[in-house]
C-alpha positions as CSV (number, residue, x, y, z in Angstrom):
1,X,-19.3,-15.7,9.9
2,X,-19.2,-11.6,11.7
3,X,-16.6,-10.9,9.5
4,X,-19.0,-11.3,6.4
5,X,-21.5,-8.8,8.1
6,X,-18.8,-6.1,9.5
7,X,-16.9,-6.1,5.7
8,X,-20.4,-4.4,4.7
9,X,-19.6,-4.9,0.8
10,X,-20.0,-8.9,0.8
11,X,-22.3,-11.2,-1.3
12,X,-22.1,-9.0,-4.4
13,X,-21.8,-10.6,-7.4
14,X,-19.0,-9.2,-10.2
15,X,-19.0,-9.9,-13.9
16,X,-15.9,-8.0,-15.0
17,X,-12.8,-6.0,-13.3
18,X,-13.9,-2.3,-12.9
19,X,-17.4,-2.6,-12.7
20,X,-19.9,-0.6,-10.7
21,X,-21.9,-2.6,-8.7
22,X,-25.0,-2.0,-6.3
23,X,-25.6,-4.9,-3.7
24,X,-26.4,-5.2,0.0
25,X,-24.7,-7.0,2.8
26,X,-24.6,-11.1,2.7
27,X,-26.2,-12.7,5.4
28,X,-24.1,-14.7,7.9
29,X,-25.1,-18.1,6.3
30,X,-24.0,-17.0,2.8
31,X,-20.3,-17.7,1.6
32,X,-18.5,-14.4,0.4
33,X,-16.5,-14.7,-2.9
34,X,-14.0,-12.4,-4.1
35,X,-15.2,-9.4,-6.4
36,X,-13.4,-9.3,-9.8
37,X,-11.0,-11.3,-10.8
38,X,-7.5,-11.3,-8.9
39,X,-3.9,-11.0,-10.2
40,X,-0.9,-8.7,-9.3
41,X,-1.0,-6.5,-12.1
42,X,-1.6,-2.5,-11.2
43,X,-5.1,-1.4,-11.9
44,X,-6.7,2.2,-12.4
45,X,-10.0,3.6,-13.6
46,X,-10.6,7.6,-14.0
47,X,-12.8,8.9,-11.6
48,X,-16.3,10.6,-13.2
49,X,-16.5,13.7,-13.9
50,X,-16.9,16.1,-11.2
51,X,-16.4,13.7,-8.3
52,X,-16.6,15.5,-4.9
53,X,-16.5,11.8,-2.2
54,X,-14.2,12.1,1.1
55,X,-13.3,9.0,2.7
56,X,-15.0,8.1,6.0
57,X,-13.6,4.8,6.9
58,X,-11.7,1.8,6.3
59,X,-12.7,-1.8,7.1
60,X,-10.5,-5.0,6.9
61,X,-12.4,-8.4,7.1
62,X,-11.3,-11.6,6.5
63,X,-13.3,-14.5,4.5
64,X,-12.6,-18.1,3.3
65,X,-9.9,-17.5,0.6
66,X,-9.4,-14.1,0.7
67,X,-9.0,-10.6,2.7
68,X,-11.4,-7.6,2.0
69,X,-10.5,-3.9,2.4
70,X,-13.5,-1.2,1.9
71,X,-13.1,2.3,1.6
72,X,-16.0,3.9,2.7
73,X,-16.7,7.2,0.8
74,X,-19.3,9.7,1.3
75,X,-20.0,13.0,-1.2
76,X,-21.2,12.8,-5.2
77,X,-20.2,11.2,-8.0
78,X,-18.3,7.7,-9.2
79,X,-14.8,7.8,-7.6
80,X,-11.2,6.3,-9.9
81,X,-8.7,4.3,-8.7
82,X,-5.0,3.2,-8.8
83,X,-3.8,0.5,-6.8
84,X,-0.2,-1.1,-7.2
85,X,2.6,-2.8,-5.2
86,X,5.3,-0.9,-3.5
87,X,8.2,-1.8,-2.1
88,X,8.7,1.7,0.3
89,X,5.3,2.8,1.3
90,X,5.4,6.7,0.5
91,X,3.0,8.9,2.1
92,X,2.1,10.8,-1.2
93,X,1.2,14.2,0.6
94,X,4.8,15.1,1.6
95,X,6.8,12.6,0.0
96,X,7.8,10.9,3.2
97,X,7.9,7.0,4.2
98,X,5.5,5.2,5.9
99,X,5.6,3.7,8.8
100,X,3.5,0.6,8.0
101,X,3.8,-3.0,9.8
102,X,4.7,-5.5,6.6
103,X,6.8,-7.6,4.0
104,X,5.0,-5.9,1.1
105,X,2.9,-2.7,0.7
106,X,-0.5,-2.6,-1.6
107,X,-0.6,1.8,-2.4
108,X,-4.8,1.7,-2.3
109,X,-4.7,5.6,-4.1
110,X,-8.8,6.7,-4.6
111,X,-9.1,9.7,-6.9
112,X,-11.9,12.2,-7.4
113,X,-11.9,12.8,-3.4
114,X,-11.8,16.2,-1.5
115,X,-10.9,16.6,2.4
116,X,-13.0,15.2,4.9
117,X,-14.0,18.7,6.4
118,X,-14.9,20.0,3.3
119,X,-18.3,17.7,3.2
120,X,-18.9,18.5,7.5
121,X,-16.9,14.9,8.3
122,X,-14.5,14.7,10.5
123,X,-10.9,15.0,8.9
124,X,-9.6,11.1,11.3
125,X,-10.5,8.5,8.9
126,X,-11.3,5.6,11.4
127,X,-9.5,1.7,10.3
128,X,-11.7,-1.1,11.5
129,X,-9.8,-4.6,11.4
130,X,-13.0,-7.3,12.1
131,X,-10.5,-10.1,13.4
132,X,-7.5,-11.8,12.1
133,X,-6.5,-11.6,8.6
134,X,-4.7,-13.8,6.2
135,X,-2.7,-11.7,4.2
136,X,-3.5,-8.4,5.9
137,X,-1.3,-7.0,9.1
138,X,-1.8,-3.2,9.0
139,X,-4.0,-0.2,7.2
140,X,-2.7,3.1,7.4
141,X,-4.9,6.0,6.0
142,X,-2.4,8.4,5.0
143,X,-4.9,11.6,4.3
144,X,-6.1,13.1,1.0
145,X,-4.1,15.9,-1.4
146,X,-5.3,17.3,-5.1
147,X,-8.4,14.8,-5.1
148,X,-6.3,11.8,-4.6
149,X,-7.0,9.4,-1.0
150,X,-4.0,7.2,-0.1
151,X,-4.7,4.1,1.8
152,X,-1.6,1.7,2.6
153,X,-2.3,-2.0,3.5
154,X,0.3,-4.0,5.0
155,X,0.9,-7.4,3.9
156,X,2.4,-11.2,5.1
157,X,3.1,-11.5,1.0
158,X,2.5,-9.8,-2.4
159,X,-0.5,-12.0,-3.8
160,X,-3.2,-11.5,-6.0
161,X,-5.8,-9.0,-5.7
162,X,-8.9,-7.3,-7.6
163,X,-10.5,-3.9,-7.1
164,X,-14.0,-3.3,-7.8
165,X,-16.4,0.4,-7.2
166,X,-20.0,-1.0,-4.8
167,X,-22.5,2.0,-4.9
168,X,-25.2,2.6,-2.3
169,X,-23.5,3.3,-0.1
170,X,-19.7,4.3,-2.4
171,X,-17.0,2.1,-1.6
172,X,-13.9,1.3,-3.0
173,X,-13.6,-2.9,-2.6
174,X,-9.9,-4.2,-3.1
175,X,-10.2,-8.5,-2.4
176,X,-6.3,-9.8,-1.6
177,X,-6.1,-13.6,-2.2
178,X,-4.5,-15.1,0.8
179,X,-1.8,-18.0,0.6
């Protein structure tokens, strides 16, 4: 399964919602389960203190049973989280919509982040999509303001989903159950 390899944060076993993991890449043979457990409920965790991680990319795979979206960061420390529902996808930044291909929104919002350029990366944060989704039609990165990274994923439904922090390399993993 490519999609396995191109999600980058697959084969890593979870034991509990929130936790920092470490893990490497699954091999093509291995099936990919879901990190965390999933259900529709908003979830956040603070960021540590001082976090200073830009985010350098976006992937989208798909996998038996569910879709993965990673948020690649780069910088120091453990970033927080808040990811919710929405039914008008707001870009947080100047409080404007979103022009995002869906029936529902999942608001992906990474705190403890600072601007691209202010680590040397480039300030385009690149969305990779490896393939067809279930559940997942479009990704919008919608740029960074006061340590807070918006990310807006486009949906078929609202379903079920988990969010977990991988380290080595930082990402932000959210798994959306598919139908």
């Amino acid at each position: 399964m490519a999609a396995a390899v191109a999600c980058g944060a697959c084969g890593v076993p979870s034991s509990g919602p929130g936790e920092t993991l470490s893990g490497s890449l699954a091999s093509p043979s291995t099936k990919v389960q879901p990190l965390g457990t999933a259900d529709p409920a908003p979830k956040t965790q603070r960021p540590s203190e001082p976090a200073q991680l830009a985010v350098v990319g976006v992937r989208v795979g798909a996998h038996e049973g569910f879709d993965r979206v990673v948020v690649d960061l780069e910088g120091e420390g453990e970033p927080g989280w808040f990811v919710d529902y929405t039914s008008t996808p707001m870009q947080e930044t100047v409080g404007q919509p979103l022009q995002v291909a869906g029936n529902s929104f999942l608001n992906i919002n990474v705190d403890g982040t600072v601007y691209p350029f202010e680590l040397g990366k480039d300030n385009t944060v690149p969305v990779t999509m490896a393939g067809d989704t279930g559940n997942v039609i479009d990704v919008i990165s919608a740029g960074t303001y006061e340590g807070r990274s918006q990310i807006v994923v486009g949906l078929r439904s609202e379903l079920p989903y988990s969010v977990q922090v991988l380290k080595d390399p930082t990402r932000v993993v959210v798994d959306i159950v598919q139908k």
